[in-house]
PDB file of N, H, CA, C and O in Angstrom:
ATOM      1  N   UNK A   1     133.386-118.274 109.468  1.00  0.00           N
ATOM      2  CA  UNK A   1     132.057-117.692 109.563  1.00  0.00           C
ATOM      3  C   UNK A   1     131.403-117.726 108.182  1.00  0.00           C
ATOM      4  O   UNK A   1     131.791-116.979 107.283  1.00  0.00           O
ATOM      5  N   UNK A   2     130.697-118.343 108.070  1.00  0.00           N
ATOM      6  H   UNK A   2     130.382-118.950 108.800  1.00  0.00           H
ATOM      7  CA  UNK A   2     129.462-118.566 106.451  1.00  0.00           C
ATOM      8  C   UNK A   2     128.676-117.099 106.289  1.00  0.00           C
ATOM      9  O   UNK A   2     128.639-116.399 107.301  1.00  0.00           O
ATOM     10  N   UNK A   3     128.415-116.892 105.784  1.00  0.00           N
ATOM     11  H   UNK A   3     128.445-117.461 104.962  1.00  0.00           H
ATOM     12  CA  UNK A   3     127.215-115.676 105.682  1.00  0.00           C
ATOM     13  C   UNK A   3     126.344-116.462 104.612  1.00  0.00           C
ATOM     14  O   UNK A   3     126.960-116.739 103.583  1.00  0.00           O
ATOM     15  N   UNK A   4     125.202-116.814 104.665  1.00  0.00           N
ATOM     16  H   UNK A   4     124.702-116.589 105.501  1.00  0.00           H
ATOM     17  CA  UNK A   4     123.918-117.235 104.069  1.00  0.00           C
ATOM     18  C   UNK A   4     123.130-115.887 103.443  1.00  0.00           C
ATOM     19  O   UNK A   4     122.582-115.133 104.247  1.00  0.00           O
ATOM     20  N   UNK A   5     123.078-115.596 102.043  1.00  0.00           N
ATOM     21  H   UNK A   5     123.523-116.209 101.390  1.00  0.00           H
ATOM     22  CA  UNK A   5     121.951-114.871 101.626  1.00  0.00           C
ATOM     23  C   UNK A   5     120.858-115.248 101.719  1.00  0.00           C
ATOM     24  O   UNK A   5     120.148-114.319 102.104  1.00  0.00           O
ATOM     25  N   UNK A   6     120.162-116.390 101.527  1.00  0.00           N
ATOM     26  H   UNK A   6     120.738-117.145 101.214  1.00  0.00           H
ATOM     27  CA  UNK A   6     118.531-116.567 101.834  1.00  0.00           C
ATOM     28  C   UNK A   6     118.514-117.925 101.512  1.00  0.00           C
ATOM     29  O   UNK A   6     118.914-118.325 100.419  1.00  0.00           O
ATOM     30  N   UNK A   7     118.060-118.700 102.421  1.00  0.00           N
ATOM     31  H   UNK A   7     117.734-118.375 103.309  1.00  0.00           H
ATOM     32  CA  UNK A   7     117.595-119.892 102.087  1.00  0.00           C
ATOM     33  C   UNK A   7     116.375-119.610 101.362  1.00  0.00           C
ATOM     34  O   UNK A   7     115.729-118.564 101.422  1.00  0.00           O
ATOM     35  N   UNK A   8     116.001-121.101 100.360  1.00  0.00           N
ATOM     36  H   UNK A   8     116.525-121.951 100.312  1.00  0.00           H
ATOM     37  CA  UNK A   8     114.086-120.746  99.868  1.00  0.00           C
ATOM     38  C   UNK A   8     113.360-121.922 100.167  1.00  0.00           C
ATOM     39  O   UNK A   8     112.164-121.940  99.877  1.00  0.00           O
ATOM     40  N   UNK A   9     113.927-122.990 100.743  1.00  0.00           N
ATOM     41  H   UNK A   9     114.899-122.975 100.979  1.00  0.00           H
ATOM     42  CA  UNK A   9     113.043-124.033 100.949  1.00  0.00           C
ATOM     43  C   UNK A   9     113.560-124.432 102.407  1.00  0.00           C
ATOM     44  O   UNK A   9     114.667-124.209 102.897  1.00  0.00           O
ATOM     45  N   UNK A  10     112.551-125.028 102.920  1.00  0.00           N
ATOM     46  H   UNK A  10     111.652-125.209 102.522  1.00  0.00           H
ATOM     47  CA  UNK A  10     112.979-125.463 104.451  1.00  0.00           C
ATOM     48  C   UNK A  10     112.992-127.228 104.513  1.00  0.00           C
ATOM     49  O   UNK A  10     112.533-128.040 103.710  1.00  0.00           O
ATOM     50  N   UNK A  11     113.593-127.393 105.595  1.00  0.00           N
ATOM     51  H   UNK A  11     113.965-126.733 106.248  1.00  0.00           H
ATOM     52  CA  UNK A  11     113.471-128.780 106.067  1.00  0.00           C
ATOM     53  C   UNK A  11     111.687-129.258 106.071  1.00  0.00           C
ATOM     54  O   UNK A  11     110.698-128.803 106.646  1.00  0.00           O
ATOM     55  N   UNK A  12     111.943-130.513 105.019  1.00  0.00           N
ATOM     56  H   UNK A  12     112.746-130.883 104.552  1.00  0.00           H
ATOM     57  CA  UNK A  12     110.349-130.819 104.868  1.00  0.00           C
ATOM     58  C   UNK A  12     110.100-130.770 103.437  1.00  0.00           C
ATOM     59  O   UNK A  12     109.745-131.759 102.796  1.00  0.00           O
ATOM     60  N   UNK A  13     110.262-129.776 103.007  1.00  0.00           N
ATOM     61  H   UNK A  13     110.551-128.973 103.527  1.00  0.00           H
ATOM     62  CA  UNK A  13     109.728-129.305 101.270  1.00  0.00           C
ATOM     63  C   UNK A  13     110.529-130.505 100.134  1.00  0.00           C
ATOM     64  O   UNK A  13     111.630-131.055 100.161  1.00  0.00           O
ATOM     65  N   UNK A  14     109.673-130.546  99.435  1.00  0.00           N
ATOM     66  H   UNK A  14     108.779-130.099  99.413  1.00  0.00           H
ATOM     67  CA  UNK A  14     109.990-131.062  98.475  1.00  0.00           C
ATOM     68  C   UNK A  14     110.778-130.335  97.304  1.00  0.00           C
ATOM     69  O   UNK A  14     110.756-129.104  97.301  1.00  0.00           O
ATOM     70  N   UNK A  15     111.514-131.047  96.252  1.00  0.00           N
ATOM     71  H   UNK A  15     111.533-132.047  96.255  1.00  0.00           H
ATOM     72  CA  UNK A  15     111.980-129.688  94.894  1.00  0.00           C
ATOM     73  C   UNK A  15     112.183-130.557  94.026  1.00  0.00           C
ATOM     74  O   UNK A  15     112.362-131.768  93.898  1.00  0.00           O
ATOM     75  N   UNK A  16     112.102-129.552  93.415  1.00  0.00           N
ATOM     76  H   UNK A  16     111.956-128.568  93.518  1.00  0.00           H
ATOM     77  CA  UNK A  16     112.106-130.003  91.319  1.00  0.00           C
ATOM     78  C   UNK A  16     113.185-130.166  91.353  1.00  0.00           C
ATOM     79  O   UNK A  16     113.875-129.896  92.336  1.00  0.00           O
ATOM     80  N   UNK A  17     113.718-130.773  90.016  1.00  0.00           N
ATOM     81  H   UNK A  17     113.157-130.992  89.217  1.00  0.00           H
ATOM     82  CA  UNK A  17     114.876-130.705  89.110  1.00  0.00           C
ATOM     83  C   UNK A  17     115.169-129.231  88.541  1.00  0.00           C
ATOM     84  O   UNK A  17     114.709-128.943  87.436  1.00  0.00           O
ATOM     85  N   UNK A  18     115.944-128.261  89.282  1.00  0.00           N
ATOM     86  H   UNK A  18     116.318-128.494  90.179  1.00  0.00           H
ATOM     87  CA  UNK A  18     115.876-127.386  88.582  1.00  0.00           C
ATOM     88  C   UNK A  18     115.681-125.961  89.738  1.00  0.00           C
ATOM     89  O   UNK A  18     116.097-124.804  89.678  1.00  0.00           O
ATOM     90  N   UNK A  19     115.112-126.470  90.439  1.00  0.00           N
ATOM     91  H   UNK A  19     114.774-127.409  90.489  1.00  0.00           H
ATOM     92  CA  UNK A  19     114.529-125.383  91.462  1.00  0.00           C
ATOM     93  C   UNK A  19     115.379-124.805  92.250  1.00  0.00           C
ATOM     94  O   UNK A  19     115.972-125.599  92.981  1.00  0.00           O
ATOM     95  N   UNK A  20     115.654-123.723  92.369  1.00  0.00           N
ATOM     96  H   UNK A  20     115.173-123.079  91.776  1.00  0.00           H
ATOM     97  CA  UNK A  20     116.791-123.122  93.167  1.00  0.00           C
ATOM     98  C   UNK A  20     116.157-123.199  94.652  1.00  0.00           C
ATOM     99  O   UNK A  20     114.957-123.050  94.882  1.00  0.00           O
ATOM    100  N   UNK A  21     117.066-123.433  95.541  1.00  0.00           N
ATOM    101  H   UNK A  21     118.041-123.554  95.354  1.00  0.00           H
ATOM    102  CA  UNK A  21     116.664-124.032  96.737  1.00  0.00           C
ATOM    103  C   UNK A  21     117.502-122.451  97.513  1.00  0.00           C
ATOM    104  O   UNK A  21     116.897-121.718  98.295  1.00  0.00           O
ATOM    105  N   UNK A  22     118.719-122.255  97.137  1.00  0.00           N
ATOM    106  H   UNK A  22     119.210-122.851  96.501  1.00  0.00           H
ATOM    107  CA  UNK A  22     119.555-121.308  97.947  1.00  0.00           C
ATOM    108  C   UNK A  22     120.204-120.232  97.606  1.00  0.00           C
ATOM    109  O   UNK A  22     120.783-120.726  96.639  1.00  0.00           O
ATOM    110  N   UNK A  23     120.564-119.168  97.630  1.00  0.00           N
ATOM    111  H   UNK A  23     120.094-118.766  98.416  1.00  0.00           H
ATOM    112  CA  UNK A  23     121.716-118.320  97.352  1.00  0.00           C
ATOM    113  C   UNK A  23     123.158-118.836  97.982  1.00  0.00           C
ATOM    114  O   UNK A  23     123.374-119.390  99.060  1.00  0.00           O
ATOM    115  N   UNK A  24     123.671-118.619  97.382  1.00  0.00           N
ATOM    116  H   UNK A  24     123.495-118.168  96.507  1.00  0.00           H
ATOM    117  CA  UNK A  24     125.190-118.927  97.588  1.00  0.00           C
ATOM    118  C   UNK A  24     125.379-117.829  98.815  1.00  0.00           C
ATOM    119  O   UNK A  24     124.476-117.030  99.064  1.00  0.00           O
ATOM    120  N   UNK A  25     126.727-117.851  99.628  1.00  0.00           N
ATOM    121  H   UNK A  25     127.460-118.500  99.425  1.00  0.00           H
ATOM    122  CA  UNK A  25     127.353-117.467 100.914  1.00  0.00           C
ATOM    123  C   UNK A  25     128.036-117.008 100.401  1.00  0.00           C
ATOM    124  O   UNK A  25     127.973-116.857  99.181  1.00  0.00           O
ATOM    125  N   UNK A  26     129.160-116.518 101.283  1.00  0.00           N
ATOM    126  H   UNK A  26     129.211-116.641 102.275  1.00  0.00           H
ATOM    127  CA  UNK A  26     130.144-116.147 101.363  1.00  0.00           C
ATOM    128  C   UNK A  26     131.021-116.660 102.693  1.00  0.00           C
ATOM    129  O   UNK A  26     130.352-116.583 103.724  1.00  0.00           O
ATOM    130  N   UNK A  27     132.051-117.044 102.837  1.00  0.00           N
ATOM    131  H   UNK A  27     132.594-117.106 101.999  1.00  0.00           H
ATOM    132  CA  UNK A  27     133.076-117.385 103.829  1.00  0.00           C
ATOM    133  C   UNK A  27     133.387-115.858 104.318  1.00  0.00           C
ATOM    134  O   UNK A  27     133.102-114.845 103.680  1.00  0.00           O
ATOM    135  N   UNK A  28     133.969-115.910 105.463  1.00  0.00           N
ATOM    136  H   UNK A  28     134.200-116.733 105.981  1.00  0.00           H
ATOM    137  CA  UNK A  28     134.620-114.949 106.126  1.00  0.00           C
ATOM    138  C   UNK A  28     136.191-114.527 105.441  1.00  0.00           C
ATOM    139  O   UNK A  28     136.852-113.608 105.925  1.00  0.00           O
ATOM    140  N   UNK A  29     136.517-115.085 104.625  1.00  0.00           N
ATOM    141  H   UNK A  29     135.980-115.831 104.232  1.00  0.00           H
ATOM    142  CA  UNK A  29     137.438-114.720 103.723  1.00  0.00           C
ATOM    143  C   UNK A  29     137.009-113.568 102.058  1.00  0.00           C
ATOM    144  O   UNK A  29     137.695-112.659 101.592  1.00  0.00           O
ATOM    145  N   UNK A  30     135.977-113.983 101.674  1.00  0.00           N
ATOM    146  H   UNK A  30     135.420-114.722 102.053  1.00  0.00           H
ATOM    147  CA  UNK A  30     134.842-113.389 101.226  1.00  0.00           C
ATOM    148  C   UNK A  30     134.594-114.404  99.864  1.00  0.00           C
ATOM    149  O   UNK A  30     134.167-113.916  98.818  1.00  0.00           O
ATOM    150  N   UNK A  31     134.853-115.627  99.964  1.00  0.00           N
ATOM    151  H   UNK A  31     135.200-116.024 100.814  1.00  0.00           H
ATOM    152  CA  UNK A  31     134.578-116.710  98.909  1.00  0.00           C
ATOM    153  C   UNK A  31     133.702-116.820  98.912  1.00  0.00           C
ATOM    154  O   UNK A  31     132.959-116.579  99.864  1.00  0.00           O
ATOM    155  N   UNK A  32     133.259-117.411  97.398  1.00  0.00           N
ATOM    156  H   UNK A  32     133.863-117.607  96.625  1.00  0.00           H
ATOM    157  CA  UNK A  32     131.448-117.784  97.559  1.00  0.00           C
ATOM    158  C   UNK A  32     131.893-119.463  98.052  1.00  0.00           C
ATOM    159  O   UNK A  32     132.920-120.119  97.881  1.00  0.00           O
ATOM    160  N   UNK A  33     130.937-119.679  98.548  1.00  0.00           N
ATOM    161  H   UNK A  33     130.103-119.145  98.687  1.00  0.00           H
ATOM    162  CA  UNK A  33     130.544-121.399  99.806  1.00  0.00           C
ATOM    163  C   UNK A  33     129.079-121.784  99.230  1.00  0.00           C
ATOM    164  O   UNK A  33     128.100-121.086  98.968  1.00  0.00           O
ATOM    165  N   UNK A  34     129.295-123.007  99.149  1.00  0.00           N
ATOM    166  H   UNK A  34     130.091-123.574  99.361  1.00  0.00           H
ATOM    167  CA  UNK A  34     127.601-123.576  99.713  1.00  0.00           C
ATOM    168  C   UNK A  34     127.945-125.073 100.050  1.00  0.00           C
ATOM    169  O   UNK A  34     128.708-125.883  99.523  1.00  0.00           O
ATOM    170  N   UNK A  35     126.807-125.156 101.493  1.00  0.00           N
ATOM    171  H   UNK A  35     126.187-124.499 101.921  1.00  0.00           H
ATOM    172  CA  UNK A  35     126.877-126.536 101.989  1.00  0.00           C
ATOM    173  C   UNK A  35     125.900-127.037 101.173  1.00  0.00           C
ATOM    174  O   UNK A  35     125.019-126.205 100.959  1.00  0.00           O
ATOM    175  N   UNK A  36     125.739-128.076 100.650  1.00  0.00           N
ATOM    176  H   UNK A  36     126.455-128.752 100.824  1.00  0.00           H
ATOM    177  CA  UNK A  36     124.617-128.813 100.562  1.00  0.00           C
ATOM    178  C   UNK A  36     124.252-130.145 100.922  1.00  0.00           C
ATOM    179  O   UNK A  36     125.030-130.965 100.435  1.00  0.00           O
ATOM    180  N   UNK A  37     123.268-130.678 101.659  1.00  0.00           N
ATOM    181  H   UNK A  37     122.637-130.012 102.054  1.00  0.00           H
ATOM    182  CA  UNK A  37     122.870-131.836 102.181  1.00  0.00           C
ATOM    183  C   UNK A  37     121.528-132.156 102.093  1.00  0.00           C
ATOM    184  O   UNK A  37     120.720-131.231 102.183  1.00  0.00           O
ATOM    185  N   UNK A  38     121.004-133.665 101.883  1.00  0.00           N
ATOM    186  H   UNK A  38     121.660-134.416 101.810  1.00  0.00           H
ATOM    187  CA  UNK A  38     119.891-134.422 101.941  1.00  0.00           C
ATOM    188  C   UNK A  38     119.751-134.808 102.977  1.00  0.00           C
ATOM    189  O   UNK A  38     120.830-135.230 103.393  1.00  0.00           O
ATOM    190  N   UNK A  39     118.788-134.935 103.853  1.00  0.00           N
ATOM    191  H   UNK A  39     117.911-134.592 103.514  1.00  0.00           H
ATOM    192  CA  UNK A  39     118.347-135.413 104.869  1.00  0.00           C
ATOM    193  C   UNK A  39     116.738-136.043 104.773  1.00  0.00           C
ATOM    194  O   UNK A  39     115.904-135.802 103.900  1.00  0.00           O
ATOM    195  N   UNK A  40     116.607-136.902 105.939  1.00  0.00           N
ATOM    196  H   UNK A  40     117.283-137.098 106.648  1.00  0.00           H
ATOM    197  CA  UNK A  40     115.820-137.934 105.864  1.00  0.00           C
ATOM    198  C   UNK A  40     115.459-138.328 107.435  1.00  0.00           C
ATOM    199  O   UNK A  40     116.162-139.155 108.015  1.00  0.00           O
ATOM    200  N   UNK A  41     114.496-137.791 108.001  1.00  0.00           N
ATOM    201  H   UNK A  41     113.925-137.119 107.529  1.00  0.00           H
ATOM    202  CA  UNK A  41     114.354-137.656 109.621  1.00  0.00           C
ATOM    203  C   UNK A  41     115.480-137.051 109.829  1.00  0.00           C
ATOM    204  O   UNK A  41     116.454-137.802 109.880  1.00  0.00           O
ATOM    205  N   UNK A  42     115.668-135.961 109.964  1.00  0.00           N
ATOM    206  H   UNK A  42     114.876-135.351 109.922  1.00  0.00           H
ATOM    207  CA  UNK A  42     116.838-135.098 110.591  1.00  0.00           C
ATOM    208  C   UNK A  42     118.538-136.135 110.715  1.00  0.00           C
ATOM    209  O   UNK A  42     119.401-136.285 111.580  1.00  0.00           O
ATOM    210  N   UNK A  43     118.387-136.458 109.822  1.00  0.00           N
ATOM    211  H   UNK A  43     117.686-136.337 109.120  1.00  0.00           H
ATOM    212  CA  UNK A  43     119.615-137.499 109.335  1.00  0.00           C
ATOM    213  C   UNK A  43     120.336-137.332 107.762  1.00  0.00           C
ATOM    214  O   UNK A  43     119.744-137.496 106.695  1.00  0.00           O
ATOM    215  N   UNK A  44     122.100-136.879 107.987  1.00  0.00           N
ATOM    216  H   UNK A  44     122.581-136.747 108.854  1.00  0.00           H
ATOM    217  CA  UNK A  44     122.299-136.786 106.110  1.00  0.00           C
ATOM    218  C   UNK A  44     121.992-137.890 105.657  1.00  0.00           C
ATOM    219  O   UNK A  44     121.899-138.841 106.433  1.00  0.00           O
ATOM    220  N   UNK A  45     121.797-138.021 104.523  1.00  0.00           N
ATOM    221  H   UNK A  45     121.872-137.249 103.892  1.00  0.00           H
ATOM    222  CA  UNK A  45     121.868-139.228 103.856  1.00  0.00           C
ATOM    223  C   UNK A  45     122.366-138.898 102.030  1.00  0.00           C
ATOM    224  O   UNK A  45     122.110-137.914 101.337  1.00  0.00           O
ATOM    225  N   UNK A  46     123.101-140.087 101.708  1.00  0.00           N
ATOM    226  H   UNK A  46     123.309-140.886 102.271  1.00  0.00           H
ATOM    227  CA  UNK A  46     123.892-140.045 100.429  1.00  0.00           C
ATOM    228  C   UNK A  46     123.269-139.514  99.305  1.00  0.00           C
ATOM    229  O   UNK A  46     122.843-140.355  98.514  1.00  0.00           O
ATOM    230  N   UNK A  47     123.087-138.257  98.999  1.00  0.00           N
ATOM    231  H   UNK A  47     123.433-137.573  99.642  1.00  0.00           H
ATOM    232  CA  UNK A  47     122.882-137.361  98.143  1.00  0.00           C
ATOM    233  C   UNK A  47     122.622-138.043  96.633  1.00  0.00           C
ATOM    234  O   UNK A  47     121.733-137.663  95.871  1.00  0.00           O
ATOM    235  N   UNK A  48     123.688-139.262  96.315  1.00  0.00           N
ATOM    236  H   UNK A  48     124.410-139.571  96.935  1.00  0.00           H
ATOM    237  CA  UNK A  48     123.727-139.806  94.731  1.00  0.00           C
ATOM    238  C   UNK A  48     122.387-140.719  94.819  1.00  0.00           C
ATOM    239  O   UNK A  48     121.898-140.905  93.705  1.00  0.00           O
ATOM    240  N   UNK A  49     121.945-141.104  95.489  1.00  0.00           N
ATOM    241  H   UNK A  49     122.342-140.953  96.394  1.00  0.00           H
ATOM    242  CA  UNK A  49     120.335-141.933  95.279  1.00  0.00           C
ATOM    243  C   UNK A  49     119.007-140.908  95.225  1.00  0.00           C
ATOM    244  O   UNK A  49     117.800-141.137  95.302  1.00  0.00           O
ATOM    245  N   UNK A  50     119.595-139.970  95.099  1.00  0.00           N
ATOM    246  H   UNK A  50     120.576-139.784  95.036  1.00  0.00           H
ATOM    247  CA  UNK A  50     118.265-139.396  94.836  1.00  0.00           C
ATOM    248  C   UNK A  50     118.328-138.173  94.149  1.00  0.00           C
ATOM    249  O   UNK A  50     117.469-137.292  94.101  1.00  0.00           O
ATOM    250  N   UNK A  51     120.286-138.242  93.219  1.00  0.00           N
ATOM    251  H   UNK A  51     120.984-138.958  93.259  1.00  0.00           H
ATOM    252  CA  UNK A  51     120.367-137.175  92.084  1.00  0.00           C
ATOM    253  C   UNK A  51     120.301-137.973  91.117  1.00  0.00           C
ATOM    254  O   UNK A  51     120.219-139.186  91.307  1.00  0.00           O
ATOM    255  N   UNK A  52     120.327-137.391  89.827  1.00  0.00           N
ATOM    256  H   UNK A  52     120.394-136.406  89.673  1.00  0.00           H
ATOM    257  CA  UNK A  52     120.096-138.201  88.352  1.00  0.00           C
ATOM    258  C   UNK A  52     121.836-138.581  88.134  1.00  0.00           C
ATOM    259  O   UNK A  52     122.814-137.962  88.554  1.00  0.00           O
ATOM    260  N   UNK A  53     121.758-139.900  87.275  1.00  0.00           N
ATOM    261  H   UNK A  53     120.963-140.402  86.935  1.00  0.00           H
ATOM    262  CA  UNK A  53     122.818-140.565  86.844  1.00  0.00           C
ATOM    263  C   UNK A  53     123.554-139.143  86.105  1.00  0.00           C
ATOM    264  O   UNK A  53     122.961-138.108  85.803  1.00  0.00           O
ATOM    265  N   UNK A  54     124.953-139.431  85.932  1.00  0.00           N
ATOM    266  H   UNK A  54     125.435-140.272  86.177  1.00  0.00           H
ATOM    267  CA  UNK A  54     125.519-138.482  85.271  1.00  0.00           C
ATOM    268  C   UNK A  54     125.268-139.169  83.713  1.00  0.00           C
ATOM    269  O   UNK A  54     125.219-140.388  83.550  1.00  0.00           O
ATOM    270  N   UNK A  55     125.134-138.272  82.707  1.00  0.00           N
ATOM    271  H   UNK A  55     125.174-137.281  82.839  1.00  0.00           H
ATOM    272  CA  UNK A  55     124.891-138.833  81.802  1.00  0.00           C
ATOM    273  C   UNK A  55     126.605-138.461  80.751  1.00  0.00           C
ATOM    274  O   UNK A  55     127.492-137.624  80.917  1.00  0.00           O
ATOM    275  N   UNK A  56     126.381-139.665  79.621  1.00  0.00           N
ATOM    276  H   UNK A  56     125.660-140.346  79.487  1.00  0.00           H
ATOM    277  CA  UNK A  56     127.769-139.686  79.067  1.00  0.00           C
ATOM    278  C   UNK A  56     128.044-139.157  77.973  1.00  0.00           C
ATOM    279  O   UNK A  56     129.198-139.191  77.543  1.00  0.00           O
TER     280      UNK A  56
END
């Protein structure tokens, strides 16, 4: 069971570099969790094309 404190952006919105999108959860164990996913028409899609290179 997840427990979600507050999402802040919805399916649709755009975000900064920087912009906090979520509060962290908690698991039913009482860990902090977070899912995170990109989507694209209600479809995941690979998260690394549209985060910044890791830099060295």
């Amino acid at each position: 069971m997840l427990i979600t404190v507050s999402l802040l952006v919805k399916e649709g919105d755009r975000v900064n570099a920087g912009q906090q999108i979520s509060e962290m959860g908690r698991d039913n164990t009482g860990r902090n969790v977070l899912h995170f996913e990109i989507r694209k028409n209600g479809t995941p899609v690979n998260p690394t094309q549209h985060l910044p290179r890791k830099r060295v």
